[in-house]
Steps between C-alpha positions, in 0.01 A plus 500: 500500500555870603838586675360786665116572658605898580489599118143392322470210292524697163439833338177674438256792443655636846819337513856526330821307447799671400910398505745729664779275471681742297287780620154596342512814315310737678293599248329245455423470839344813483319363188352203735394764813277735253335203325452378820343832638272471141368183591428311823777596666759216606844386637840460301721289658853582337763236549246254370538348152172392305506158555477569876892431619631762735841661348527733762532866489786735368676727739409801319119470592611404861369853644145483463472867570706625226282286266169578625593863525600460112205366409263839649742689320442352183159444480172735478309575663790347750438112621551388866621157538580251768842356506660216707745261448398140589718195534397261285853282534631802335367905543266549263337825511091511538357848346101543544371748288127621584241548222471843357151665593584879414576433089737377267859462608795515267850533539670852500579448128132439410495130446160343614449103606230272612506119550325217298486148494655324144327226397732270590388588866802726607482861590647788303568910499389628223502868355152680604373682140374858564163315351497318861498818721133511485456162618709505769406845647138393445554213745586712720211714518758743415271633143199448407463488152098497480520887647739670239297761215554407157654825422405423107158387611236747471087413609425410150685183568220369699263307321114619544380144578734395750409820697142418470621133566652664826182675628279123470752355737497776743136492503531118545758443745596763683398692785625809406238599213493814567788496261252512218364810596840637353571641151753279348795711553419473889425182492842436310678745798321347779605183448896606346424390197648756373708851694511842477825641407496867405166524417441221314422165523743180392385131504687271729600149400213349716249733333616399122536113659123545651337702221712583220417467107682155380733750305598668803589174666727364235691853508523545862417184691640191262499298804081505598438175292336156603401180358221271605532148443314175560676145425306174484817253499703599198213645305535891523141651548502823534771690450471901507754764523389864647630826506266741599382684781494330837148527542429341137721239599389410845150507352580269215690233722243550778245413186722188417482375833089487512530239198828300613404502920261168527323482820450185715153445677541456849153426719543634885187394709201654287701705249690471213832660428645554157908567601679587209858347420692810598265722735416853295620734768856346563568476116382885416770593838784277309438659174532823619775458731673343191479852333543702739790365679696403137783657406410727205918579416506169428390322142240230576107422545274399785396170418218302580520143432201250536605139457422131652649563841374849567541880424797682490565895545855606431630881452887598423643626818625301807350585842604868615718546771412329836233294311542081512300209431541410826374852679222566298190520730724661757706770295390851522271584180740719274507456100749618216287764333314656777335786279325241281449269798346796673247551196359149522426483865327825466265374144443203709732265307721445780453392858514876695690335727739388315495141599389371152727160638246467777224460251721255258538253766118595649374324162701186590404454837174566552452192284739248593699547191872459438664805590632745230866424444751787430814246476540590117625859576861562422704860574387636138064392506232408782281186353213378688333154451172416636470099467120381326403292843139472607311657831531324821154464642609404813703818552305727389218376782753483749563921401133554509509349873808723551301765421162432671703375839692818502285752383736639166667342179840343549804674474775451189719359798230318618450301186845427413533289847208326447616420145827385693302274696265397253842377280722389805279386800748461839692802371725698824554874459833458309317283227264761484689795468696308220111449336382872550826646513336717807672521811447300787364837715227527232411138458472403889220773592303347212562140611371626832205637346412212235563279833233678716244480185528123512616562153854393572656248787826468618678105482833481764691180418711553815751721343316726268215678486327436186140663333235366300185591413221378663289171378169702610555779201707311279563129355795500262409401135696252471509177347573154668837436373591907612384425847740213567756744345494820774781387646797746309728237485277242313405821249834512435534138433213501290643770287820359454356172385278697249828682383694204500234295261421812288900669482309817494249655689284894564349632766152452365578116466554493870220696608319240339662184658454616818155740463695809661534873469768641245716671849494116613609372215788789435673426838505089520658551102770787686568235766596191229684779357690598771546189608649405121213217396398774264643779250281808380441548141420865418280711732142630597230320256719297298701353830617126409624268748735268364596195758890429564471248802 
């Protein structure tokens, strides 16, 4: 049991132990505020060994001025950080440092840090390699790689087909076709794949990524590779490896896709809809978000994965700076190579609006599918997973009468709280905020509105008010044994007993006992973990939940 609740339970990404019993040397304090600034940001508490036990503070760090004024003077560009002493039985001294946002910081004597995680789950400083500066300032939106020339690059680098490649999908996606209508060196101008320096005109990196000769892409782009893959249990079927341009390659996945994307027959009324596995509009947005939001300093493919659960996109590169899972429909639309991003939305490639996201989670909803699950990422590459999971009839009528009752197609926000309620009938606003991760100022107008279509109805048990969807647009598909189950607490029971027989379960496997949505089934499996009937094994596709009583 913890002796003290005013210094966290342990150290992490954001938060540091050190002893000054016999009084830290300051250097290395300095070492833990710039890897600090070069990460996350975080708090060192010094007086604080690394199991935890307060030692207490040496006199000569007493005066928190002298040592915060030390540490602007020593670093650069100079870091400002909060300093208070805190009595934790004995003065310990709490130092916030805030997360750099204006570049690299290093110490005056040009030593550079950044925090990881070992394996053995414990944080680190480690030195940044000049070979990271890219990364980092690319992040922060500081660069952007995809707009530099190629100052060894000359026109000739550009390979004839891809450029003729380049017209077809102008003329078939974009709006802008006028663009055609331009010799090729305008074209190439208009569009910055290439600049005009002196007189003459140098390729940029997204021009040699988006058209280049293969030669000219191993020499100046190594990184613009991909691999397509498609798994049928442990038997590898297709297994290809790409570097090219990135019109070749989204062609050939996009070509990949038409054999390995089964559709499911679904009869509404007096029509027939064929509804592919993964809808074609939300998988061409993920692709190309994959490649243009990668990180091209950075050794790695885009790879996309088709196997017995679903489809996988992954690109190397974490999310860029102010990007989460968890603000993703709500985040300001801003990308890591805005140049090449640019390009796409204007051949019709991207969404113009640069809410490519949107349209992922579109494909989802307007079926009733599981929604697409970014839980995989990590700080160093963005994976998507869209689950295999069949249409929901019933949902997709009750958006049709959404759309006939109010006169215009649902919004994203709409959709996600009807998914909510579809997976979690009886839900209050802080249930579904946790479901849509929207806040409650969005999600209330829309109840109000779903509520006054008859689409939605509102359930007080005395103390809460509580939403569900209305029996007159929509009857759960659920089977017998799942409707004496909607009460959370016997879900939870139920899962525990499966866990308990089988020592290991996955999300999928409860989805099935209980004929829910994968959201459902992700936050009754965080409860029993929380609540220690549970332990995680690995993350995002291959979760495993391993039962511990």
């Amino acid at each position: 049991m913890r002796k003290n609740t005013i210094i966290p339970a342990g150290e992490s990404i954001t938060v540091e132990f050190k002893d000054d019993a016999k009084k830290l040397d300051d250097s290395v304090i300095l070492e833990v505020v710039v890897a600090f600034a070069n990460t996350e940001g975080g708090t060192l508490y010094l007086g604080v060994n690394n199991d935890g036990d307060v030692t207490g503070l040496h006199r000569d760090h007493m005066d928190i001025s002298v040592l915060s004024a030390f540490i602007a003077n020593n670093t650069v560009p100079p870091v400002t950080t909060r300093a208070e002493i805190i009595d934790a039985g004995k003065p310990v001294l709490k130092l916030t440092v805030s997360k750099s946002y204006n570049g690299i910081v290093a110490t005056i004597s040009g030593k550079v840090y950044r925090r990881q995680i070992k394996s053995d789950g414990f944080p680190e400083d480690v030195i940044m390699y000049p070979l990271e500066y890219a990364t980092r300032i690319s992040e922060l939106r500081l660069i952007d790689i995809s707009s530099r020339i190629v100052p060894d690059a000359t026109l000739k680098d550009f390979d004839a087909f891809e450029i003729q490649r380049l017209r077809r999908v102008i003329n078939r996606y974009s709006s802008e076709t006028v663009l055609n209508e331009l010799s090729d060196e305008d074209l190439f101008k208009a569009l910055g794949i290439v600049h005009d320096y002196n007189g003459d005109c140098f390729p940029t990196n997204a021009g040699i990524i988006l058209i280049g000769t293969r030669d000219a892409i191993k020499r100046y782009t190594p990184t613009s590779m991909a691999t397509f893959q498609v798994l049928e249990g442990l038997d590898v079927k297709v297994n290809d490896d790409m570097q090219m341009s990135l019109l070749a390659m989204i062609e050939k996945i996009s070509d990949y896709m038409e054999k390995w994307n089964p559709a499911n027959e679904v009869t509404m009324g007096m029509y027939r809809m064929s509804i592919p596995d993964f809808d074609q509009r939300a998988f061409r947005e993920a692709l190309v978000n994959a490649f243009s939001h990668r990180d091209y300093s950075k050794m790695g493919r885009v790879r996309v994965a088709v196997d017995d659960d679903g489809l996988t996109i992954s690109n190397p590169g974490g999310f860029i700076e102010g990007i989460s899972v968890n603000n993703l429909l709500r985040a300001e639309p801003h990308g890591r190579n805005m140049a090449l991003c640019d390009i796409l939305k204007r051949i019709g490639l991207a969404e113009k609006t640069g809410r490519g996201i949107d349209r992922i989670y579109e494909g989802s909803l307007k079926y009733g599918k599981a929604l697409p699950d970014y839980s995989g990422s990590t700080s160093v590459s963005v994976s998507l997973f869209i689950h295999h999971s069949k249409p929901d009839k019933a949902f997709i009528e009750m958006l049709n009468f959404f759309s006939e009752k109010n006169g215009s197609n649902p919004s994203i926000n709409t959709m996600l709280i009807l998914n909510a309620l579809k997976d979690s009938p009886r839900s209050n606003l802080k249930k579904l905020v946790t479901y849509t991760s929207l806040p409650e100022s969005i999600i209330q107008p829309i109840l109000d509105k779903l509520m006054s279509l008859e689409i939605a109805k509102r359930v007080d048990d005395g103390k809460t008010k509580l939403y569900s969807l209305s029996s007159k647009v929509y009857k759960a598909s659920i089977n017998q044994n799942a409707k004496q189950l909607m009460d959370e607490s016997a879900c939870l029971e139920a899962i525990t007993n499966l866990a308990q027989e089988n020592s290991i379960i996955t999300k999928a496997e409860v989805m099935s006992l209980l004929d829910i949505g994968s959201t459902k089934a992700y936050i009754l499996l965080k409860q029993l973990v929380d609540n220690g009937k549970l332990k995680m094994i690995a993350k995002g596709k291959y979760a495993r939940y391993q039962y511990i009583g």
